[in-house]
Z-matrix of the N, CA and C atoms (Angstrom, degrees):
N
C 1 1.448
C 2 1.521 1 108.55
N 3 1.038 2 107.76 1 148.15
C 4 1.747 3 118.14 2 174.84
C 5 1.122 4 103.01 3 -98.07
N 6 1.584 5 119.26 4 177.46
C 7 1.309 6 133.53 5 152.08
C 8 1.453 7 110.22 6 -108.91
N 9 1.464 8 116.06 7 171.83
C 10 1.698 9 128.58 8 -161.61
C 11 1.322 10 96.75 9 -162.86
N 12 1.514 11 130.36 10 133.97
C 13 1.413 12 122.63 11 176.81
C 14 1.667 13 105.67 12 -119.46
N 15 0.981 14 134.15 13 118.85
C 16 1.513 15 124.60 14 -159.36
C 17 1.219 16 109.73 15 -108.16
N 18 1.570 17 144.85 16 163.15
C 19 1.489 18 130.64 17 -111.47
C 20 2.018 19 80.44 18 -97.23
N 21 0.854 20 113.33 19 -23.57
C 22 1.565 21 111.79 20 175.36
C 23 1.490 22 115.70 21 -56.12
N 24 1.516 23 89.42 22 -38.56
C 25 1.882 24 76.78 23 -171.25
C 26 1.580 25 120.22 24 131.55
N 27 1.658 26 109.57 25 -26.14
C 28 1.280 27 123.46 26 160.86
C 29 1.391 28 110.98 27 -80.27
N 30 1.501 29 91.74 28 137.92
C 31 1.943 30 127.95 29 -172.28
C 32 1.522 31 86.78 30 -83.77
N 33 1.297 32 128.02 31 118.28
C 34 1.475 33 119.90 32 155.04
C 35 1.646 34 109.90 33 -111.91
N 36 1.272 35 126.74 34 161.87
C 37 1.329 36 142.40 35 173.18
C 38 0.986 37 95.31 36 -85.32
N 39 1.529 38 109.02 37 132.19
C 40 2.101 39 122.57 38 166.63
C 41 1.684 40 87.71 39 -119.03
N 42 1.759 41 79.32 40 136.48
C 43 1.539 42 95.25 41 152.17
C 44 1.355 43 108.46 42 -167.88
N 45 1.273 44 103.97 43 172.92
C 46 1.853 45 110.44 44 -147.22
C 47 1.586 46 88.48 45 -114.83
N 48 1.779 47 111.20 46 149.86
C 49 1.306 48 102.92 47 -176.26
C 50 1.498 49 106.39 48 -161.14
N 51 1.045 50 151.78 49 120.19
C 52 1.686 51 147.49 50 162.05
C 53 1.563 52 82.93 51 113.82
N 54 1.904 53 116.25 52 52.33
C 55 1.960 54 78.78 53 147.42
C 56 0.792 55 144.31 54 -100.66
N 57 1.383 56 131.39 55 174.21
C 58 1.718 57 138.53 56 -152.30
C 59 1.407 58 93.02 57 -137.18
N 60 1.373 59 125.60 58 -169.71
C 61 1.382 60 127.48 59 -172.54
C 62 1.613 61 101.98 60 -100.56
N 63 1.397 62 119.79 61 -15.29
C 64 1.755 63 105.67 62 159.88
C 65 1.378 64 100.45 63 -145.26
N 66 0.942 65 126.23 64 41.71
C 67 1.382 66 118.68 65 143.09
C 68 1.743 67 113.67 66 -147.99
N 69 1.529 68 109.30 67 162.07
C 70 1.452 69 129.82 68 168.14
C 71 1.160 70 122.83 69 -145.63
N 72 1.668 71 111.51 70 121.75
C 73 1.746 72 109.57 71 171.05
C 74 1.746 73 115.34 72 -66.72
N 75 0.690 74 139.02 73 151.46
C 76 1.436 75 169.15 74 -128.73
C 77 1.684 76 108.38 75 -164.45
N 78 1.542 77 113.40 76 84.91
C 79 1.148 78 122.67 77 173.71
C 80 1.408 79 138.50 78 -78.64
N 81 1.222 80 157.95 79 90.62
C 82 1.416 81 158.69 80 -150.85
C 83 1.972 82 96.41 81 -82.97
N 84 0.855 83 106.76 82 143.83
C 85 1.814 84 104.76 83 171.13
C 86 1.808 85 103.23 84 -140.89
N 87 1.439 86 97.88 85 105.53
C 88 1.120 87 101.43 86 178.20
C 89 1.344 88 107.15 87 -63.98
N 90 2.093 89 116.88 88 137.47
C 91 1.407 90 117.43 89 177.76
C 92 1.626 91 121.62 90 -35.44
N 93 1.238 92 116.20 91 -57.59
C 94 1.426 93 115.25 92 -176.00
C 95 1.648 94 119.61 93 -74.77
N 96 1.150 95 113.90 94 108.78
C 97 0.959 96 135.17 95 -153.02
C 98 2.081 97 101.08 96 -72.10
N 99 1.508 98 104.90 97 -9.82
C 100 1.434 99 115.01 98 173.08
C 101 1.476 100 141.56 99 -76.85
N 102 2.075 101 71.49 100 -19.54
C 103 1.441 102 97.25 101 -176.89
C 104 1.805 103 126.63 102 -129.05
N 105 1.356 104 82.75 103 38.25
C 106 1.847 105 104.67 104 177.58
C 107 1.723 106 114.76 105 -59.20
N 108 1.556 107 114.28 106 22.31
C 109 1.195 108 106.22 107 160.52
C 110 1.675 109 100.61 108 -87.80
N 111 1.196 110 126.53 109 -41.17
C 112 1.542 111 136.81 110 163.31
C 113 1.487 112 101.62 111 -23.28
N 114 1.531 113 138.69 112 -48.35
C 115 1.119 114 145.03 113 168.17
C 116 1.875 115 116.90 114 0.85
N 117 1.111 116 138.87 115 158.28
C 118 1.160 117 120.31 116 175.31
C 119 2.041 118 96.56 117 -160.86
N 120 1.605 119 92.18 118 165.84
C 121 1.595 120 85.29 119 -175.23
C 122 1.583 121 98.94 120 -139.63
N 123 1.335 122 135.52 121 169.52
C 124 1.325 123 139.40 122 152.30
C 125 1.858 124 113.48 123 -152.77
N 126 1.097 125 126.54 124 172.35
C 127 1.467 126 121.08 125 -176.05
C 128 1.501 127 104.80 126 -147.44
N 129 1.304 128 96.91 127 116.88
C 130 1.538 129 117.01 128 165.16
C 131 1.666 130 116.31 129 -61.43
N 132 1.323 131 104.64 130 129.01
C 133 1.814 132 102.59 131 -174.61
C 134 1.665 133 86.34 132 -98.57
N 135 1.077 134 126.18 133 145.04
C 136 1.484 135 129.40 134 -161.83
C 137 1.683 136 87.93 135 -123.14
N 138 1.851 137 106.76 136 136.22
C 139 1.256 138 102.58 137 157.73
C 140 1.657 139 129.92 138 -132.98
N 141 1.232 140 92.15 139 37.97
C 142 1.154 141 111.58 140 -177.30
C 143 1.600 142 105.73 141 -75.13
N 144 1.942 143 110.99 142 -176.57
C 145 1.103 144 105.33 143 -173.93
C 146 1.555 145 113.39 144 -54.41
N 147 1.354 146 106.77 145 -54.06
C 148 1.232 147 116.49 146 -158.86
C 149 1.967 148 113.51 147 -35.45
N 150 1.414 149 87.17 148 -59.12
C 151 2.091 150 94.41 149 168.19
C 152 1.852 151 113.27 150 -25.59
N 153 1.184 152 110.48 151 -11.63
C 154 1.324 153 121.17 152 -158.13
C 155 1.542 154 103.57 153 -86.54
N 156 1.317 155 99.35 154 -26.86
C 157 1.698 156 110.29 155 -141.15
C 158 1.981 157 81.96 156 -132.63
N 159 1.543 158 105.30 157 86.65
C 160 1.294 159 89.07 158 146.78
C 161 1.756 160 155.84 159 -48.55
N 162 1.358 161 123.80 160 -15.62
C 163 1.202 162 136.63 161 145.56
C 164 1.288 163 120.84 162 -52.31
N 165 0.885 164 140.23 163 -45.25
C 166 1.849 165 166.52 164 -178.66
C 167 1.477 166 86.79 165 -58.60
N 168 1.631 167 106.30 166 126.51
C 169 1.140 168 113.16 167 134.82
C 170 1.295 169 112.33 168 -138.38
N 171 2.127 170 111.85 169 161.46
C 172 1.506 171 125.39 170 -176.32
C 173 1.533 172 100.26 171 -49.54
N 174 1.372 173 87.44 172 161.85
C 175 1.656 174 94.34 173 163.97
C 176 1.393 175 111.21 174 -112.28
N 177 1.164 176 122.53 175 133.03
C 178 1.597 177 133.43 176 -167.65
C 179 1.873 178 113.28 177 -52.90
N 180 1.223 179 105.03 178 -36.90
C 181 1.522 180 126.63 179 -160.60
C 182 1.913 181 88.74 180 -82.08
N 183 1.360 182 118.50 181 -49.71
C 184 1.376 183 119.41 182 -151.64
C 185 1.683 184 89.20 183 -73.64
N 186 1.374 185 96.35 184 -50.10
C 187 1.756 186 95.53 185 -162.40
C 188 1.501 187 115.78 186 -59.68
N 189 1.491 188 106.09 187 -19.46
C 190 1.624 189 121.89 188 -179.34
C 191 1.627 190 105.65 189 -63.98
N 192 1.325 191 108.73 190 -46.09
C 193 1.113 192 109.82 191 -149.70
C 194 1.894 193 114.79 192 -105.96
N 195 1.581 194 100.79 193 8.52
C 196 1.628 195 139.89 194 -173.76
C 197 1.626 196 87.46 195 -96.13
N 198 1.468 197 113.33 196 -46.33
C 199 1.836 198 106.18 197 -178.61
C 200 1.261 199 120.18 198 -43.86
N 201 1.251 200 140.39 199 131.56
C 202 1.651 201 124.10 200 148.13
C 203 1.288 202 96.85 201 -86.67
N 204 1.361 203 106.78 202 -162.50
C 205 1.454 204 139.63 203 -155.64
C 206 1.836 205 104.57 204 -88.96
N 207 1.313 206 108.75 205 -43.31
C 208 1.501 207 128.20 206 177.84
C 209 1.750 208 88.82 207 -65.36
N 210 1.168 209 115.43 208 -79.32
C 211 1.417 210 107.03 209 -179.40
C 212 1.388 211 124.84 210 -22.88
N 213 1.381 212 111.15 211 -65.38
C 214 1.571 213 130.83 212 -173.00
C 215 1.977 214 97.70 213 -49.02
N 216 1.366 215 113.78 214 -40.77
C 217 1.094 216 112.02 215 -173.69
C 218 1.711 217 119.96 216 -62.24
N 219 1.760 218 87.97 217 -52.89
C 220 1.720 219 99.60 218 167.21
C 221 1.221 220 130.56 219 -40.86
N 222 1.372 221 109.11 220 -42.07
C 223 1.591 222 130.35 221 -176.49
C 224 1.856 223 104.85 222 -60.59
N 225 1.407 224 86.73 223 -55.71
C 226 1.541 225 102.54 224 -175.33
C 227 1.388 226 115.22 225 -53.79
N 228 1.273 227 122.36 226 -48.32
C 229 1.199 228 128.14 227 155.84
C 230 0.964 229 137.78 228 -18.84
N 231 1.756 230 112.38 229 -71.36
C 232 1.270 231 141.41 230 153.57
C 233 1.549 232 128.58 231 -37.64
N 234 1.427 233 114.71 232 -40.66
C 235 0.923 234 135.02 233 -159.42
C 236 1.742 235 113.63 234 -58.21
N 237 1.571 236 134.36 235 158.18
C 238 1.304 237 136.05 236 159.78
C 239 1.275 238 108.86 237 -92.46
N 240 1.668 239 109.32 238 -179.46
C 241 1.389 240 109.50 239 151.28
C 242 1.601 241 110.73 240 -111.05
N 243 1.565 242 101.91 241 131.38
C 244 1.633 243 106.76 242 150.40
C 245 1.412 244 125.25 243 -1.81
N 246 1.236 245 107.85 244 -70.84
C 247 1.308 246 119.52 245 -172.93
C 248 1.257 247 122.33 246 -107.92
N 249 1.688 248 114.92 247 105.62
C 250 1.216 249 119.30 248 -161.52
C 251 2.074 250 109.62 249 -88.22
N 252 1.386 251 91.41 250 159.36
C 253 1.504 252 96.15 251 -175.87
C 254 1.710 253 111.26 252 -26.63
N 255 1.227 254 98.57 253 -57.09
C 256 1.740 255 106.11 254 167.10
C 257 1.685 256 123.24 255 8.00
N 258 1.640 257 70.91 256 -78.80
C 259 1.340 258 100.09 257 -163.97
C 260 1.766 259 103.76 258 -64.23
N 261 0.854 260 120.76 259 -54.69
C 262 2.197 261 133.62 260 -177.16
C 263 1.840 262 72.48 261 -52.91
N 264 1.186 263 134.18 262 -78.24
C 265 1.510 264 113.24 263 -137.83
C 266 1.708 265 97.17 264 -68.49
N 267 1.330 266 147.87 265 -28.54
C 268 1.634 267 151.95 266 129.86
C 269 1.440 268 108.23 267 -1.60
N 270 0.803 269 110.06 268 -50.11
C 271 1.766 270 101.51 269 -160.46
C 272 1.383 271 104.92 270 -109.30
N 273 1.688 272 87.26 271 138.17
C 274 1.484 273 124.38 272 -162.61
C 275 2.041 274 102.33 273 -33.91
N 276 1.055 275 121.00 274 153.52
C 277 1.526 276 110.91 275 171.82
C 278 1.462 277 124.94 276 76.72
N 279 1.556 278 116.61 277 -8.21
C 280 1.502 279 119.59 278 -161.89
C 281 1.747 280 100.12 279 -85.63
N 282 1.288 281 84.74 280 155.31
C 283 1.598 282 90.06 281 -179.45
C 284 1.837 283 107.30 282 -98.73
N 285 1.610 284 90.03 283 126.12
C 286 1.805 285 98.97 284 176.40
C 287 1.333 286 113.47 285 -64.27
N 288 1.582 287 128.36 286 156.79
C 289 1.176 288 120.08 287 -173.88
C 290 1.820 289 108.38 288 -94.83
């Protein structure tokens, strides 16, 4: 896992997960581990050779470590959360809007 510091100030954990031969999710892990609905995702469309070669898939470690910092930001940007409104109005106690 990496670290990512986002323009706020929170350290999140990146890590890369589901690759395919042109694409990779791009995981955000919010610090508190209590509150992984905070969680967030985005997916790199890859155009390297490999995209070429359906058999081929990225390697999690290379593509992590291929990111800079500008990237990590873009992603972040881009990025959703895990856990969509859905889910907060689901669970027991949530407040309706």
């Amino acid at each position: 896992m990496r670290a990512f510091t986002s323009p706020d100030g929170v350290q999140w954990g990146v890590e890369a997960r589901s690759p395919g031969a042109s694409n990779i999710m791009v995981v955000f892990h919010y610090p508190d581990a209590t509150t992984s609905r905070r969680n967030r995702y985005a997916w790199i469309n890859w155009t390297g050779t490999e995209s070429r070669n359906v058999t081929a898939r990225l390697e999690t470690k290379t593509v992590l470590e291929g990111l800079s910092d500008p990237d990590l930001g873009r992603l972040f940007r881009r990025s959703m959360p895990i856990a969509g409104v859905e889910d907060a109005l689901r669970r027991p106690g949530a407040k309706s809007r």
